[in-house]
N, C-alpha and C positions, 0 to 999 in steps of 0.2 A: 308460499307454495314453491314450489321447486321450480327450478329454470331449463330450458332447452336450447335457450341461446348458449351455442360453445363460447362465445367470446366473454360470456356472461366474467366477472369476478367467479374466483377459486373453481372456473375449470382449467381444461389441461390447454386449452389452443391459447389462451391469453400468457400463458407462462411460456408455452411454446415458440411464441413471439417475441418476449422478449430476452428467451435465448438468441433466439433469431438475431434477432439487434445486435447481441451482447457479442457473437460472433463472427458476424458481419464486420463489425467496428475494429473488431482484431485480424479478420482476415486484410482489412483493407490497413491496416495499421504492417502488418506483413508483407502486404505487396508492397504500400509505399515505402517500407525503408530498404526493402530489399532493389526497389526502383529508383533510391539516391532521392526519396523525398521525404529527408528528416521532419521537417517540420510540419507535414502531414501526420507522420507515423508518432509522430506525439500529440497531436492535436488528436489524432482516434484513440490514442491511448491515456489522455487524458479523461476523454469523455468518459471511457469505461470507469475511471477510478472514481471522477465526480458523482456516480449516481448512487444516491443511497444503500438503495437497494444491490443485492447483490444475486449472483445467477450460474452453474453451471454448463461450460463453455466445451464440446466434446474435440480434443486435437487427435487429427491423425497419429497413428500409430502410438494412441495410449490407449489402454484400455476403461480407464475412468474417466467420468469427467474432473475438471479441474475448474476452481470459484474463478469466475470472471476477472475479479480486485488482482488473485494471486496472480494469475497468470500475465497480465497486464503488467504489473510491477516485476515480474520476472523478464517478462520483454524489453522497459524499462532498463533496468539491471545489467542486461544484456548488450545495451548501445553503449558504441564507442564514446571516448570523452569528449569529444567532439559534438557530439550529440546532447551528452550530458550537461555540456557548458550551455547551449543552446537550450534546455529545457528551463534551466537557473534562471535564465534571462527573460522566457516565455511565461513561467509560473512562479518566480520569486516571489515576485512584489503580494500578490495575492497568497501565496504562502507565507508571507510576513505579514500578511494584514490579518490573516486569521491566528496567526502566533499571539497576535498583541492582543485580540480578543481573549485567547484563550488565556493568555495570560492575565488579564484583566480581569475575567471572573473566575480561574482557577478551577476551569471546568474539564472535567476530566472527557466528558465526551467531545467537547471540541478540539483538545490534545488527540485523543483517539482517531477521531476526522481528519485531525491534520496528518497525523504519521500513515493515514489509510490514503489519500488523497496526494499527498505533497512530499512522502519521504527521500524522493531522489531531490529535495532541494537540503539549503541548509536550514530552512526550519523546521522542515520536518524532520532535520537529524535532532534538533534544540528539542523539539515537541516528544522525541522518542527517549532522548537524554532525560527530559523532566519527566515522562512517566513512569521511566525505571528508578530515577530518587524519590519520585513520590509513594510508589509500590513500596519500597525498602524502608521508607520512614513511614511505614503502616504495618510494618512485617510480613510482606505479604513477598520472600524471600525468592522465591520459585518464578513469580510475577516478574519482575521487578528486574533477575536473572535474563529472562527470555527475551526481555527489552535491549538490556547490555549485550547478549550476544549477537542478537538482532545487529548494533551496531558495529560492534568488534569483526563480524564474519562480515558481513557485505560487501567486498567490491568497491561497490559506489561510496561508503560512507568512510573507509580506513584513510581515504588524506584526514578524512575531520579528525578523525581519533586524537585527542593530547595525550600525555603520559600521565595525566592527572583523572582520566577518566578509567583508567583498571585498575587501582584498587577496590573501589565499589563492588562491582561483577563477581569478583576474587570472592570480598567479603560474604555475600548473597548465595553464590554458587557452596561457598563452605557452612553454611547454614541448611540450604536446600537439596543439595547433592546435584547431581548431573541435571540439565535440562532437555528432555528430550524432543524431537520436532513431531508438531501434530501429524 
């Protein structure tokens, strides 16, 4: 029989909620680094990434909403390196520990987790490196592409870059043609 509880599963005030959270965590993730409290503003910004689940998040002066994960990791993206060194240090180790998993059972969804989760460290640049050779040694060219450029443009990840990681991308994109952003 049908439910009247709003907070019941699949109505609208339970999702409502945890947009609620989802932007909350970001506003306060905003106030503290804009307040000189970095490791605050990653510790909220962490939590949005960790949750499986994903949610749109509405910011001033856009007209869409924007996914929680995105937006988070753009805010990420965003801090100084000073910040970024400090996250290494807060979420490495645990970003290395799920690398060796993932490694371990060559599971693609926990590579996926990790690069959603962890890509401002260096395993999740490792985790996003192996999903773009694993797309390409599947021919999955377009895939595989989006990965490498992912790397190549970011900000955050071009010290990691070697010179031995762009011919791949080169190769992929010449098979796929241009990659374009969702």
């Amino acid at each position: 029989p049908p439910t009247t509880d709003p907070g019941a599963p699949g109505t609208g005030l339970r999702a409502r909620c945890r947009e609620g959270s989802r932007e909350g965590r970001r506003r306060a993730a905003d106030r503290q680094s804009k307040g000189g409290d970095i490791h605050g503003a990653l510790t909220s910004l962490q939590r949005v990434l960790n949750r499986p689940d994903d949610g749109f998040v509405r910011i001033e002066n856009d007209s869409a909403p924007v996914g929680a994960h995105r937006l988070a990791a753009r805010m990420l993206s965003a801090m100084p390196p000073d910040a970024l060194r400090l996250y290494q240090v807060l979420y490495g180790a645990e970003a290395d520990q799920l690398l060796v998993t993932a490694r371990g059972k060559s599971d693609l969804d926990i590579f996926g987790q990790l690069v959603r989760r962890y890509y401002h460290t260096a395993a999740g640049f490792a985790a996003c490196d192996w999903l773009a050779s694993n797309w390409m040694d599947r021919g999955s060219y377009a895939l595989a592409a989006a990965y490498w450029q992912q790397l190549l443009n970011a900000p955050v990840t071009r010290p990691r870059v070697r010179p031995s990681l762009r011919p791949p991308p080169c190769l992929c994109l010449s098979h796929s043609g241009p990659v374009r952003a969702a």
